[in-house]
PDB file as gemmi writes it, atoms N, CA and C in Angstrom:
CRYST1    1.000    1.000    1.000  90.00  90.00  90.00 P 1                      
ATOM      1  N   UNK A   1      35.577 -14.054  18.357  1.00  0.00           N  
ATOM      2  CA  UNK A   1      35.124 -13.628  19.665  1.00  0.00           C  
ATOM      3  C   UNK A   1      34.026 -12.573  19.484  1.00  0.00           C  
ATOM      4  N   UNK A   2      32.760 -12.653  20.432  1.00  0.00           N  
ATOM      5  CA  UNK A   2      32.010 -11.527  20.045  1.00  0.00           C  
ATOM      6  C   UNK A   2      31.838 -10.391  21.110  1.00  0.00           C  
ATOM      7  N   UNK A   3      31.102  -9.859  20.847  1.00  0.00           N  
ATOM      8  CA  UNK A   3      31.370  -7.902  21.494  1.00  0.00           C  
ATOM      9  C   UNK A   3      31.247  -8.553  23.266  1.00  0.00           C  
ATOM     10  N   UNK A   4      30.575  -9.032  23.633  1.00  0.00           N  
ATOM     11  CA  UNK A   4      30.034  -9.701  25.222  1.00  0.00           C  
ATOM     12  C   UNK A   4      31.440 -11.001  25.337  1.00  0.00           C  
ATOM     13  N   UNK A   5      31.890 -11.708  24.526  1.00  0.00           N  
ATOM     14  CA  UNK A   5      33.040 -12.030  24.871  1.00  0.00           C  
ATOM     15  C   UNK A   5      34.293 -11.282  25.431  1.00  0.00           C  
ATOM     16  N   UNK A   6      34.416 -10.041  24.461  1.00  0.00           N  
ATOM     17  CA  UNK A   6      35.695  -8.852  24.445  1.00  0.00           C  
ATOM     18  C   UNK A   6      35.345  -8.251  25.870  1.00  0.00           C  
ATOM     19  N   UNK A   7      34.442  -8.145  26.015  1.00  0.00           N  
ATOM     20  CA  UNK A   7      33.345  -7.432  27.018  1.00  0.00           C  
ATOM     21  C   UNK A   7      33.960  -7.918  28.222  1.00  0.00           C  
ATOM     22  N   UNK A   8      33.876  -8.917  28.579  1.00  0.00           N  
ATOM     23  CA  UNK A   8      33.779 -10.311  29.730  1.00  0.00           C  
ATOM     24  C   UNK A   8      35.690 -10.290  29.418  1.00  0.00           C  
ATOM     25  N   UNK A   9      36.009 -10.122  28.887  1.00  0.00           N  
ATOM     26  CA  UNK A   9      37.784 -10.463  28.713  1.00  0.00           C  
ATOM     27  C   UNK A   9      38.169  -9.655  29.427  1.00  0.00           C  
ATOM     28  N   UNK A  10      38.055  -8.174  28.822  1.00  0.00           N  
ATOM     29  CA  UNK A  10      38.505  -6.991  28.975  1.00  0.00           C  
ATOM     30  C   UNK A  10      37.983  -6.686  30.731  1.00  0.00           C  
ATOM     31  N   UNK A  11      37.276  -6.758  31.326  1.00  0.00           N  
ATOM     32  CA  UNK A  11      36.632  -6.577  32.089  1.00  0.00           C  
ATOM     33  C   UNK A  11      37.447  -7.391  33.874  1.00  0.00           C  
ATOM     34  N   UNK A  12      37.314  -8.923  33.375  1.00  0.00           N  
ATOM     35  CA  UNK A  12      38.483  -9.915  33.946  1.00  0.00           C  
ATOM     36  C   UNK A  12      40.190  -9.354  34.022  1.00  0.00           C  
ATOM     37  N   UNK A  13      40.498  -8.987  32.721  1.00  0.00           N  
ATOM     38  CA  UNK A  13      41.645  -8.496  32.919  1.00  0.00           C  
ATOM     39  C   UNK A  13      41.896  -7.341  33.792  1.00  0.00           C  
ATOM     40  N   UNK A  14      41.033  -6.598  33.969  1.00  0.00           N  
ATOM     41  CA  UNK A  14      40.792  -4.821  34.818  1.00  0.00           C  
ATOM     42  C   UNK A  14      40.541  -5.494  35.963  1.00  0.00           C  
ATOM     43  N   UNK A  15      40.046  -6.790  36.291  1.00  0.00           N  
ATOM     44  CA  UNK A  15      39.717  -7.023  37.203  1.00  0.00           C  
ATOM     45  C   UNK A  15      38.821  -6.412  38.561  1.00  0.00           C  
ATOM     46  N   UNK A  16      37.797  -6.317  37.463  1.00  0.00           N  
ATOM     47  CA  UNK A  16      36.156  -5.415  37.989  1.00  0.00           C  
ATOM     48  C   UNK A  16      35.190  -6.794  38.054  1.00  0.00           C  
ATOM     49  N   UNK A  17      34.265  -6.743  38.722  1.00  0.00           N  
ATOM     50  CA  UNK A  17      33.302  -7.556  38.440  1.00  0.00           C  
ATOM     51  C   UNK A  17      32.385  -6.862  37.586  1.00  0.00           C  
ATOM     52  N   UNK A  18      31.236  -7.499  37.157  1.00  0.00           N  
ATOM     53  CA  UNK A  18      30.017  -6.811  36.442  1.00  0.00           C  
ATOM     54  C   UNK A  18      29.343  -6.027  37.084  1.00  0.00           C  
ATOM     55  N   UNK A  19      29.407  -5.897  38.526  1.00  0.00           N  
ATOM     56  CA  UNK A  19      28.701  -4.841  39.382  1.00  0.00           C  
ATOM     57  C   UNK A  19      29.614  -3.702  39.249  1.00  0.00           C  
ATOM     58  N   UNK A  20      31.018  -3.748  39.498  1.00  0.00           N  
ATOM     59  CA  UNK A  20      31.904  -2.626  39.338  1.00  0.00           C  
ATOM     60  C   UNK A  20      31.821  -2.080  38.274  1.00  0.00           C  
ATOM     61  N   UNK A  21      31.529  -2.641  37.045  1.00  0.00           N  
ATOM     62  CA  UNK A  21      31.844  -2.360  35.709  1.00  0.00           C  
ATOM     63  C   UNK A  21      30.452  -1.866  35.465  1.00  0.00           C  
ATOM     64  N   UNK A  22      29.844  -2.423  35.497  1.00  0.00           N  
ATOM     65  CA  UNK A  22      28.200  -1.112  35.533  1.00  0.00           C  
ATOM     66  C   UNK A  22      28.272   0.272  35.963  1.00  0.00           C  
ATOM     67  N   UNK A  23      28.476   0.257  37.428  1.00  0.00           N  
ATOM     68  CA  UNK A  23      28.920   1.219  38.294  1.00  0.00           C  
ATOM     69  C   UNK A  23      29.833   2.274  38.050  1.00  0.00           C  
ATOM     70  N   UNK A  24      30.489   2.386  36.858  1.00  0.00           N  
ATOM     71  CA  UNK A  24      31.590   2.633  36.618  1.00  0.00           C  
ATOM     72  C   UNK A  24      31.014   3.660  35.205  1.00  0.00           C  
ATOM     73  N   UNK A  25      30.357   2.379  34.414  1.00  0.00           N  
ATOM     74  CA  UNK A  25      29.637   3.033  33.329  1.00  0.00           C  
ATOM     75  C   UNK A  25      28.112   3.634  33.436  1.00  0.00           C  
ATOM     76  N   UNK A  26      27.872   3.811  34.705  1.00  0.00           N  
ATOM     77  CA  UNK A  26      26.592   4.054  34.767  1.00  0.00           C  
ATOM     78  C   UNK A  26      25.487   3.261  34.407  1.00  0.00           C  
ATOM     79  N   UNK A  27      25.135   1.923  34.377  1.00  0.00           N  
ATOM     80  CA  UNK A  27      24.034   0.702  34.459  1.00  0.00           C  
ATOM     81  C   UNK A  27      24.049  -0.039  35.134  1.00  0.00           C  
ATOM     82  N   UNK A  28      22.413  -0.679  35.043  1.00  0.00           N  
ATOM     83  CA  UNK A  28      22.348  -1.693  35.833  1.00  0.00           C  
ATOM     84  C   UNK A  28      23.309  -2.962  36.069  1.00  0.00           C  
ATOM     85  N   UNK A  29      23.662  -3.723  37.286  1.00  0.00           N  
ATOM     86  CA  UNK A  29      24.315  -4.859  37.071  1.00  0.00           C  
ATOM     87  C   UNK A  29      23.823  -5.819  36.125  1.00  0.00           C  
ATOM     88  N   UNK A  30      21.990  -6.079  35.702  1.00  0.00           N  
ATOM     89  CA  UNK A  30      21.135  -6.891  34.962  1.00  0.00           C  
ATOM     90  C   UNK A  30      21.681  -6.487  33.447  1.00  0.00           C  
ATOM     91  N   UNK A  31      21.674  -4.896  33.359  1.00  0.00           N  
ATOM     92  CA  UNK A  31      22.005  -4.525  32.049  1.00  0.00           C  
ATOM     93  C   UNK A  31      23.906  -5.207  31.595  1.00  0.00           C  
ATOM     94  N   UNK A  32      24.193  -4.748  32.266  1.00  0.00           N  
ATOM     95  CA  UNK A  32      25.929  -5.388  32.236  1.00  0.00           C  
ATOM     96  C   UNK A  32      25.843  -6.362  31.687  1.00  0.00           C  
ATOM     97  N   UNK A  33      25.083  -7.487  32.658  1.00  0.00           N  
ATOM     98  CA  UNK A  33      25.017  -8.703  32.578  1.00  0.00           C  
ATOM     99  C   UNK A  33      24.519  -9.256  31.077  1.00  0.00           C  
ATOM    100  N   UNK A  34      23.545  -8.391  30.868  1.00  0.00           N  
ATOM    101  CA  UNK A  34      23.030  -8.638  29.206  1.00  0.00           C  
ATOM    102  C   UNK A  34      23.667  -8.388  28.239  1.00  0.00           C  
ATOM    103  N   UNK A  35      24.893  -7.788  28.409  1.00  0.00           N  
ATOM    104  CA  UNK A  35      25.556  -7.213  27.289  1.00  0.00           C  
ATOM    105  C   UNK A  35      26.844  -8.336  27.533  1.00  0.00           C  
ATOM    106  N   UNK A  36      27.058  -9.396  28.283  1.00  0.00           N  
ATOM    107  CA  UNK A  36      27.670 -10.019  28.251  1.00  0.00           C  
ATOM    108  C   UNK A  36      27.554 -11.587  27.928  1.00  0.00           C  
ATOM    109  N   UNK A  37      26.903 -11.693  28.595  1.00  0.00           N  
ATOM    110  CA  UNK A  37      26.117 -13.355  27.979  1.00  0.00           C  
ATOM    111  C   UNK A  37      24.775 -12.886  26.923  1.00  0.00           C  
ATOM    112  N   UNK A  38      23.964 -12.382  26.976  1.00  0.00           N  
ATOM    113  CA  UNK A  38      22.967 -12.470  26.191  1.00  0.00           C  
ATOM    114  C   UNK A  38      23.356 -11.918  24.898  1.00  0.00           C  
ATOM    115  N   UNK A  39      24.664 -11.284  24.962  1.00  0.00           N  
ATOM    116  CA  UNK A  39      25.023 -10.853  23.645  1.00  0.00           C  
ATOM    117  C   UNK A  39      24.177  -9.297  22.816  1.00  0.00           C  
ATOM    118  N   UNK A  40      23.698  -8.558  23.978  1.00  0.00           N  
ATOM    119  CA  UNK A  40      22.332  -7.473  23.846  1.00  0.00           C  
ATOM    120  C   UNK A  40      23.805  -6.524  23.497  1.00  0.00           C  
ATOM    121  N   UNK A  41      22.951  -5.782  22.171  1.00  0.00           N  
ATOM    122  CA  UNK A  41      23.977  -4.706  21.853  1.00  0.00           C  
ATOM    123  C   UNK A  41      23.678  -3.494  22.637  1.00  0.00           C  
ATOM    124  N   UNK A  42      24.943  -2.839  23.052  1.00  0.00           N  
ATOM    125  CA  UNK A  42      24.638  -1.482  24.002  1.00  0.00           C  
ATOM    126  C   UNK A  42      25.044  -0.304  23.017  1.00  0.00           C  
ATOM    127  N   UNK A  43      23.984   0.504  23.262  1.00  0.00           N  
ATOM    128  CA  UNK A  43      24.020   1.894  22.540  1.00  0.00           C  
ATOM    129  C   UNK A  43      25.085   2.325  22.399  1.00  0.00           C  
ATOM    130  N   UNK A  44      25.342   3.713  21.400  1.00  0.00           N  
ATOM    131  CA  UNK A  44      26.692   3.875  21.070  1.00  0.00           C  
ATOM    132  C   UNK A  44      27.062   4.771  22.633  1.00  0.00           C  
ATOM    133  N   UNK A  45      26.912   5.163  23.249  1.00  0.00           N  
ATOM    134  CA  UNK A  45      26.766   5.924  24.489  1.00  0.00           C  
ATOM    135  C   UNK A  45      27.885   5.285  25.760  1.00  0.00           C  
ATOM    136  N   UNK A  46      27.239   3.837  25.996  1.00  0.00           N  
ATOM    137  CA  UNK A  46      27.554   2.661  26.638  1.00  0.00           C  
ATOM    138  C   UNK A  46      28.964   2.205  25.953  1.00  0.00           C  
ATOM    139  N   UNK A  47      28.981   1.972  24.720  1.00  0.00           N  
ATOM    140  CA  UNK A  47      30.101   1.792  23.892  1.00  0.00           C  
ATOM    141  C   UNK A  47      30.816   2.165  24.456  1.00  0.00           C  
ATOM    142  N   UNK A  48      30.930   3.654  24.378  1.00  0.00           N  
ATOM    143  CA  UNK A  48      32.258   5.116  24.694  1.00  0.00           C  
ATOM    144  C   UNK A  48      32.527   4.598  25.802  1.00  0.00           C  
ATOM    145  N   UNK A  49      31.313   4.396  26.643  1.00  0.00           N  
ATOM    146  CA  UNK A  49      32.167   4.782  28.091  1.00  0.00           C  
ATOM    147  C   UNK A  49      32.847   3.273  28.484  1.00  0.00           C  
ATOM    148  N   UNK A  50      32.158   2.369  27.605  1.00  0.00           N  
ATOM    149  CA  UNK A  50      32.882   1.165  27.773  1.00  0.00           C  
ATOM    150  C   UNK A  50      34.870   1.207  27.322  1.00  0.00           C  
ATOM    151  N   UNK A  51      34.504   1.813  26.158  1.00  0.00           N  
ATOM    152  CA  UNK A  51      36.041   1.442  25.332  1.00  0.00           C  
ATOM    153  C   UNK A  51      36.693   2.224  26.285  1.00  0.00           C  
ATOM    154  N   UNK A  52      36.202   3.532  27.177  1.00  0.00           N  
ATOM    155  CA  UNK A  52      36.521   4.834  27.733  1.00  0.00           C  
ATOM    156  C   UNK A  52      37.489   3.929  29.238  1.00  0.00           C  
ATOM    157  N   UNK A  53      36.578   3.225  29.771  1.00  0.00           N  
ATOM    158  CA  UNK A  53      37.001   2.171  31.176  1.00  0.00           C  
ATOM    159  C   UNK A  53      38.202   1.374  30.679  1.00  0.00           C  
ATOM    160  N   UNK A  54      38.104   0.790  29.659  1.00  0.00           N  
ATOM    161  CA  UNK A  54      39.500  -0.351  29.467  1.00  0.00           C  
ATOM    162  C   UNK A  54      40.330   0.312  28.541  1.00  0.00           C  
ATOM    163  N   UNK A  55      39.998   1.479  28.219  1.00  0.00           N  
ATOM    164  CA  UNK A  55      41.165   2.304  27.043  1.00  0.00           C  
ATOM    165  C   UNK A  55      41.215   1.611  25.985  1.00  0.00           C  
ATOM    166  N   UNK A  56      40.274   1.322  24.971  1.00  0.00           N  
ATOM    167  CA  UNK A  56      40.513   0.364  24.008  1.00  0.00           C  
ATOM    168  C   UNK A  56      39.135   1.742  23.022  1.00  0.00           C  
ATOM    169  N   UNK A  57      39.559   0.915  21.604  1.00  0.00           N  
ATOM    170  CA  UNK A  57      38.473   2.102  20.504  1.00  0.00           C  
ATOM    171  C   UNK A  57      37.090   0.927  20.690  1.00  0.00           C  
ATOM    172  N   UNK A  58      36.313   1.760  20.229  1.00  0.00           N  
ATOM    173  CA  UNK A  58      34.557   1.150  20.263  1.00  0.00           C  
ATOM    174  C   UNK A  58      34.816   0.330  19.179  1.00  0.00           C  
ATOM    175  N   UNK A  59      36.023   0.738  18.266  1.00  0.00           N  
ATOM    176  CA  UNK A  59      36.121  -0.201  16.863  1.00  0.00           C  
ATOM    177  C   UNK A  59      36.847  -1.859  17.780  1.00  0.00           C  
ATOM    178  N   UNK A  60      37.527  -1.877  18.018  1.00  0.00           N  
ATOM    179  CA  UNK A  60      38.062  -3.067  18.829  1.00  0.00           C  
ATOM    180  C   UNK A  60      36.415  -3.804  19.862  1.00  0.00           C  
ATOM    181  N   UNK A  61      36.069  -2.855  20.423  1.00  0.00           N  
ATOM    182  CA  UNK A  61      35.020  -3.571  21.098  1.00  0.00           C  
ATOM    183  C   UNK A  61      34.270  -4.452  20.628  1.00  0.00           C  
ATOM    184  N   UNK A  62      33.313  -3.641  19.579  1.00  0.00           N  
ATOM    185  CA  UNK A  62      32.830  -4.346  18.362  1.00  0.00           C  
ATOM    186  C   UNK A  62      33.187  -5.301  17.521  1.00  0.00           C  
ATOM    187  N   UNK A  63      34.533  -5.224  17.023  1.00  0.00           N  
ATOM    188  CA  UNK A  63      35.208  -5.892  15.896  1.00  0.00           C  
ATOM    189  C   UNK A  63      36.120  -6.898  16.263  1.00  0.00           C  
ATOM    190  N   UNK A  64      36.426  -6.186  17.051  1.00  0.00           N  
ATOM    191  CA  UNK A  64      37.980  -6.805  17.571  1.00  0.00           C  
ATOM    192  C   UNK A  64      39.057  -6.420  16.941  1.00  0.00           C  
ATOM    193  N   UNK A  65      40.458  -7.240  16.695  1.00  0.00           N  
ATOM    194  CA  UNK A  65      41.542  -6.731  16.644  1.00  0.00           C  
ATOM    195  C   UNK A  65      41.278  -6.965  15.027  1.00  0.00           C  
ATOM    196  N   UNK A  66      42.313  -6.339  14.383  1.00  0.00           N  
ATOM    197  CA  UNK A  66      42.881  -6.192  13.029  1.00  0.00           C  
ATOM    198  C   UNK A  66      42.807  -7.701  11.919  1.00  0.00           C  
ATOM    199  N   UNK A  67      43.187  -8.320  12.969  1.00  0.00           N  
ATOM    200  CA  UNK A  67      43.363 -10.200  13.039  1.00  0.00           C  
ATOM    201  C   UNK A  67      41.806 -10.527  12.391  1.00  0.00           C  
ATOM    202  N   UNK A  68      41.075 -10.474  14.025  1.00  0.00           N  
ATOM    203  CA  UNK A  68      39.703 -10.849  14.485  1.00  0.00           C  
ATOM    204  C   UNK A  68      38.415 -10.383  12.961  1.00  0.00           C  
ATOM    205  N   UNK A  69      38.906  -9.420  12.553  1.00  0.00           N  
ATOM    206  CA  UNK A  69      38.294  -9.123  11.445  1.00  0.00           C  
ATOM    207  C   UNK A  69      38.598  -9.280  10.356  1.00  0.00           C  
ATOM    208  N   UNK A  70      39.724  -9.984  10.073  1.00  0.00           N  
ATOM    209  CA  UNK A  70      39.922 -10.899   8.867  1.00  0.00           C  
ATOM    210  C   UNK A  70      39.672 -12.153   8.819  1.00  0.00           C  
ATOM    211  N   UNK A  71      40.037 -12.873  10.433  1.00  0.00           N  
ATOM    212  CA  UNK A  71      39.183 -13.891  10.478  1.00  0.00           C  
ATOM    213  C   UNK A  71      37.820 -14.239  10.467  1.00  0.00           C  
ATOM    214  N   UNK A  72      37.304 -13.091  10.620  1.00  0.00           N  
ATOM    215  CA  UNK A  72      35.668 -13.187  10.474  1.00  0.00           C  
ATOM    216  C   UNK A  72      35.059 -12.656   9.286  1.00  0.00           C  
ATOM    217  N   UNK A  73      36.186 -12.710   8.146  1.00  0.00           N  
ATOM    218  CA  UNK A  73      35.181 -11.891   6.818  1.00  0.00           C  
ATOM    219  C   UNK A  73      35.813 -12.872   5.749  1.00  0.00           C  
ATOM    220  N   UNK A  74      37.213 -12.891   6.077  1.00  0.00           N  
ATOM    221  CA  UNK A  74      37.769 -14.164   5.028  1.00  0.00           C  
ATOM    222  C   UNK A  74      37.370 -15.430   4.932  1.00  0.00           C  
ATOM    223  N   UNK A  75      36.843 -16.270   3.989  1.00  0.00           N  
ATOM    224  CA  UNK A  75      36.405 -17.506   4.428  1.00  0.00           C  
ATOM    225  C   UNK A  75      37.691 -18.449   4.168  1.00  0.00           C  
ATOM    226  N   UNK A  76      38.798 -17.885   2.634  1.00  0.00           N  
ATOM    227  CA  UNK A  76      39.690 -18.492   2.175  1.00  0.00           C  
ATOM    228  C   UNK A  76      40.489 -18.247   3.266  1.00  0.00           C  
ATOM    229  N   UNK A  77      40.880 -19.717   3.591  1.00  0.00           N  
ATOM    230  CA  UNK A  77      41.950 -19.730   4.565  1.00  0.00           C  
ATOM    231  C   UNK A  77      43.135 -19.603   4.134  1.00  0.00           C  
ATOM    232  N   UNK A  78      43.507 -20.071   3.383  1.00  0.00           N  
ATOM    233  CA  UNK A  78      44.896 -20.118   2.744  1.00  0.00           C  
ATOM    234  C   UNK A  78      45.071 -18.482   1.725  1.00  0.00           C  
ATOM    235  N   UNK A  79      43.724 -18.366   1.812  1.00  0.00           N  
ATOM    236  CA  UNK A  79      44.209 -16.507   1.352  1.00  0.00           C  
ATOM    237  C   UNK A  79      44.562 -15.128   2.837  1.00  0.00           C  
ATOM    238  N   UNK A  80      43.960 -16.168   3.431  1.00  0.00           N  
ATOM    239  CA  UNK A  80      44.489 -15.398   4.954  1.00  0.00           C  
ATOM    240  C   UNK A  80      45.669 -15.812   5.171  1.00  0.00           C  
ATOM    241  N   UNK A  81      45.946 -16.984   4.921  1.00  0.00           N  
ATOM    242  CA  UNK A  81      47.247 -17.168   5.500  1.00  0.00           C  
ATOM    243  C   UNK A  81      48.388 -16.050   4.149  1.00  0.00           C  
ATOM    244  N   UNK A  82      47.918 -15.849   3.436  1.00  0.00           N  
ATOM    245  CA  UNK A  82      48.885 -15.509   2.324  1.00  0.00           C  
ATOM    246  C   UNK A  82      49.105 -13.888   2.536  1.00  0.00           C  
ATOM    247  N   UNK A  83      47.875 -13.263   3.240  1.00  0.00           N  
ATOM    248  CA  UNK A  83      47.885 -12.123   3.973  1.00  0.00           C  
ATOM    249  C   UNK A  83      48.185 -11.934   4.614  1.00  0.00           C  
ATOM    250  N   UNK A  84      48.788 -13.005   5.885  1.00  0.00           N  
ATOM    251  CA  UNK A  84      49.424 -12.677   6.892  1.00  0.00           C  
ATOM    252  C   UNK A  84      50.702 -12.428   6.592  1.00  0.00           C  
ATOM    253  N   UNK A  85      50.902 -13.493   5.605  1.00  0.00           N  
ATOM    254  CA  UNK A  85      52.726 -13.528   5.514  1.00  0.00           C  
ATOM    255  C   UNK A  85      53.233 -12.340   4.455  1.00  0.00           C  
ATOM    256  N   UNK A  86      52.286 -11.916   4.534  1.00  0.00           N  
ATOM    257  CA  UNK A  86      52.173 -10.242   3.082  1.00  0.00           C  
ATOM    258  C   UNK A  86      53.046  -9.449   4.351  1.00  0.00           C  
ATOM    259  N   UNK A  87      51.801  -9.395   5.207  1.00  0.00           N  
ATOM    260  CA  UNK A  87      51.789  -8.419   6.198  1.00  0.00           C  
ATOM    261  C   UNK A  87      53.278  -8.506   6.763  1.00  0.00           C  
ATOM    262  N   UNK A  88      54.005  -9.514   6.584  1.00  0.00           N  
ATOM    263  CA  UNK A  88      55.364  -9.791   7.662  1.00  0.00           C  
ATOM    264  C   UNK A  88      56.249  -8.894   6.444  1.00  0.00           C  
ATOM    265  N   UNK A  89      56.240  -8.800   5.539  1.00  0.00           N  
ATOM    266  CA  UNK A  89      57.319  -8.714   4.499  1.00  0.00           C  
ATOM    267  C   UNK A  89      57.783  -7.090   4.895  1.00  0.00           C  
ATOM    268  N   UNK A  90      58.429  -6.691   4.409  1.00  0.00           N  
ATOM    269  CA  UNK A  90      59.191  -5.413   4.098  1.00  0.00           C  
ATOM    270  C   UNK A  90      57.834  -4.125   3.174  1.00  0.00           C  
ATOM    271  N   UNK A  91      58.251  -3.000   3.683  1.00  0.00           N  
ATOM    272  CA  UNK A  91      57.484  -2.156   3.091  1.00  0.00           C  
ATOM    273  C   UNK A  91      57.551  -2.207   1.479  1.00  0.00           C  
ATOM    274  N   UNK A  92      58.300  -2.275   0.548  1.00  0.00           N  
ATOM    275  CA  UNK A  92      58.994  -2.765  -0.668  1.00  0.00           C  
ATOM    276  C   UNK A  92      57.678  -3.417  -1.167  1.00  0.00           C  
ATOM    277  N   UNK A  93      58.103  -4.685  -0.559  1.00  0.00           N  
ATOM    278  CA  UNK A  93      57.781  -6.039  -1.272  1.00  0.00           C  
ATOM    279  C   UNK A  93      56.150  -6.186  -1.225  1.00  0.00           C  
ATOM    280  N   UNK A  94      55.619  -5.328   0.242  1.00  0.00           N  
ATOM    281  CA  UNK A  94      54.403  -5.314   0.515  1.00  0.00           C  
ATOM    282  C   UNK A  94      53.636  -4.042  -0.708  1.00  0.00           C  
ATOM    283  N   UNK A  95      54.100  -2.681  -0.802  1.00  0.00           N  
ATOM    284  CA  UNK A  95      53.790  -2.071  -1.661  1.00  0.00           C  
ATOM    285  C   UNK A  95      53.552  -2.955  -3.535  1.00  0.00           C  
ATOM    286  N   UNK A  96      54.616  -3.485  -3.446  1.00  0.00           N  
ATOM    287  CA  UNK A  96      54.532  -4.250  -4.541  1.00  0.00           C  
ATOM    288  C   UNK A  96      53.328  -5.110  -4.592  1.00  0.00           C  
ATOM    289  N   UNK A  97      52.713  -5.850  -4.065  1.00  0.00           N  
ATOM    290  CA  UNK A  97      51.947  -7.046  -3.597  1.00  0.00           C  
ATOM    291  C   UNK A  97      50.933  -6.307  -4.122  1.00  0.00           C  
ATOM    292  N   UNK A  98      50.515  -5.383  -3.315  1.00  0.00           N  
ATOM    293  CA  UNK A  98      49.393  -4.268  -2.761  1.00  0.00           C  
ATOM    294  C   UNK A  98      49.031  -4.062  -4.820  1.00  0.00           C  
ATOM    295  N   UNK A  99      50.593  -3.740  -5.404  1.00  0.00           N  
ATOM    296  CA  UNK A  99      50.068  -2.781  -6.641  1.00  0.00           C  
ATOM    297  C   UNK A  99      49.472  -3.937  -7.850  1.00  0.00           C  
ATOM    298  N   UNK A 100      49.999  -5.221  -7.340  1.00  0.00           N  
ATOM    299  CA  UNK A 100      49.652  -6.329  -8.165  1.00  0.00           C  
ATOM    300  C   UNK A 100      48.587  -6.571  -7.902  1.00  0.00           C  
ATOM    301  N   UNK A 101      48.077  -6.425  -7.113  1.00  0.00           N  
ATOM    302  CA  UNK A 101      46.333  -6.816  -6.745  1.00  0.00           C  
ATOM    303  C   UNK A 101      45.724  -5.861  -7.196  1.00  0.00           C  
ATOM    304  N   UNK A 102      45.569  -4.511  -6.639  1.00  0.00           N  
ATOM    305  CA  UNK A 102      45.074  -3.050  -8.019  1.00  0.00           C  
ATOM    306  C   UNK A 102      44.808  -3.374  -9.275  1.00  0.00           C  
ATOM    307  N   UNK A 103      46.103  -3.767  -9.772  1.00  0.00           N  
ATOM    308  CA  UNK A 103      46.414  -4.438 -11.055  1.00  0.00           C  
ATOM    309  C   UNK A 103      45.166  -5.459 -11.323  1.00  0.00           C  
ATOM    310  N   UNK A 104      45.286  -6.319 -10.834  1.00  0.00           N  
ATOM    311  CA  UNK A 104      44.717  -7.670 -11.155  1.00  0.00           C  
ATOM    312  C   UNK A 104      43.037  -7.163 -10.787  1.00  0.00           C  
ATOM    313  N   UNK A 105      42.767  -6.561  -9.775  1.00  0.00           N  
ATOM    314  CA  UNK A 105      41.291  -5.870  -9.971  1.00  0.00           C  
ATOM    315  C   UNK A 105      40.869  -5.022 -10.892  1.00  0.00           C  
ATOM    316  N   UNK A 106      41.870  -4.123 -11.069  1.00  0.00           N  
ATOM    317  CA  UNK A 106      41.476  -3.399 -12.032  1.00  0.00           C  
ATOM    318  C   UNK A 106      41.076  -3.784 -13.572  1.00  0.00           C  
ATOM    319  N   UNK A 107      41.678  -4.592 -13.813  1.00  0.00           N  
ATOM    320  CA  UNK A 107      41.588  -5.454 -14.795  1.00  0.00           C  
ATOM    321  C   UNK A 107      40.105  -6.011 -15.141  1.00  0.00           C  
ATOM    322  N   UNK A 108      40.021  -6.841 -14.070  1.00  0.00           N  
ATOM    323  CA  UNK A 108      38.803  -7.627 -13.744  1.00  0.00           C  
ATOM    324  C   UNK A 108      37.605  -6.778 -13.693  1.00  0.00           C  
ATOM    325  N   UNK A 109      37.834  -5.416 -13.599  1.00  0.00           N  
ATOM    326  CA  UNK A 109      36.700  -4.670 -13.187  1.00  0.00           C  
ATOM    327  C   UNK A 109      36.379  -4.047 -15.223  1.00  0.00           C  
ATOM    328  N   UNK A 110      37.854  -3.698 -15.803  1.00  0.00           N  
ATOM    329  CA  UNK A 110      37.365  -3.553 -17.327  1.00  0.00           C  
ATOM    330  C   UNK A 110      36.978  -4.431 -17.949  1.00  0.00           C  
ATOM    331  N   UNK A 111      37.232  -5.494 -17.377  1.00  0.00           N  
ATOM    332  CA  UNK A 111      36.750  -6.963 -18.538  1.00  0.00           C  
ATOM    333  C   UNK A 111      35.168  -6.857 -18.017  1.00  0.00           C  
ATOM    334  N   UNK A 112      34.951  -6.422 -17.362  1.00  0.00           N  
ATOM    335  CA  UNK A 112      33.525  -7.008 -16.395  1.00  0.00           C  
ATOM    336  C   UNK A 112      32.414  -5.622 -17.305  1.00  0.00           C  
ATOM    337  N   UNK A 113      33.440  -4.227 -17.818  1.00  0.00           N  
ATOM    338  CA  UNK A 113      32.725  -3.138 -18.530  1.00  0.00           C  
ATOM    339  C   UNK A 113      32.499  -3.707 -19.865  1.00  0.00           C  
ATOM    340  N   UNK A 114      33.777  -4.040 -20.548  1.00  0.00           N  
ATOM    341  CA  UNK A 114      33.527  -4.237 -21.816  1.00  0.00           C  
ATOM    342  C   UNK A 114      32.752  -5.705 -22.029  1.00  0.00           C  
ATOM    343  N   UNK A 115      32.201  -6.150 -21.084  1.00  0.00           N  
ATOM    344  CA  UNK A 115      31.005  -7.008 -21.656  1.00  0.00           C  
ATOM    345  C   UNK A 115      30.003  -6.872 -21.970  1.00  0.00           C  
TER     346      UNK A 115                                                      
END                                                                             
């Protein structure tokens, strides 16, 4: 989902139109409007008072959820899926996981010196 999608969600759910929601943040209805379909990034200013109206962080606006940004950086699917089901486990088992990967980078990072 992108920032003018979250935008347009968040907005529906508050149940404002784009005139209210300008009005609210101080811009034009045209400007609103651009930051929603045209996908026009709004200053960090606009941000605030955006995340400020629906109570949400400028990091969510932007990014989206926790999810939304693993789905958009991971390409391995089946390594996402293996992260999700990390994420379900017990603090234990997850610490463990966590120290095996350290492990396994760290590694990778001396083999990568001593060449």
């Amino acid at each position: 989902m992108t920032l003018g999608q979250r935008i347009q969600e968040l907005r529906k759910k508050a149940k404002l139109s784009q005139g209210d929601l300008a009005s609210k943040i101080d811009i034009s209805y045209p400007q609103m409007s651009r930051y929603e379909i045209k996908e026009v990034q709004p200053p960090a200013d606009v941000l605030k008072r955006l995340a400020d109206v629906f109570g949400v962080s400028i990091d969510y606006l932007v990014n989206g959820s926790l999810n939304d940004k693993a789905e958009n950086t991971i390409d391995d699917n089946e390594l996402l899926q293996q992260f999700k089901e990390v994420e379900l486990m017990n603090e234990d088992d997850r610490s463990t996981i966590k120290k095996l990967i350290d492990a396994f980078i760290t590694k990778k990072k001396v083999q990568k010196l001593a060449q």
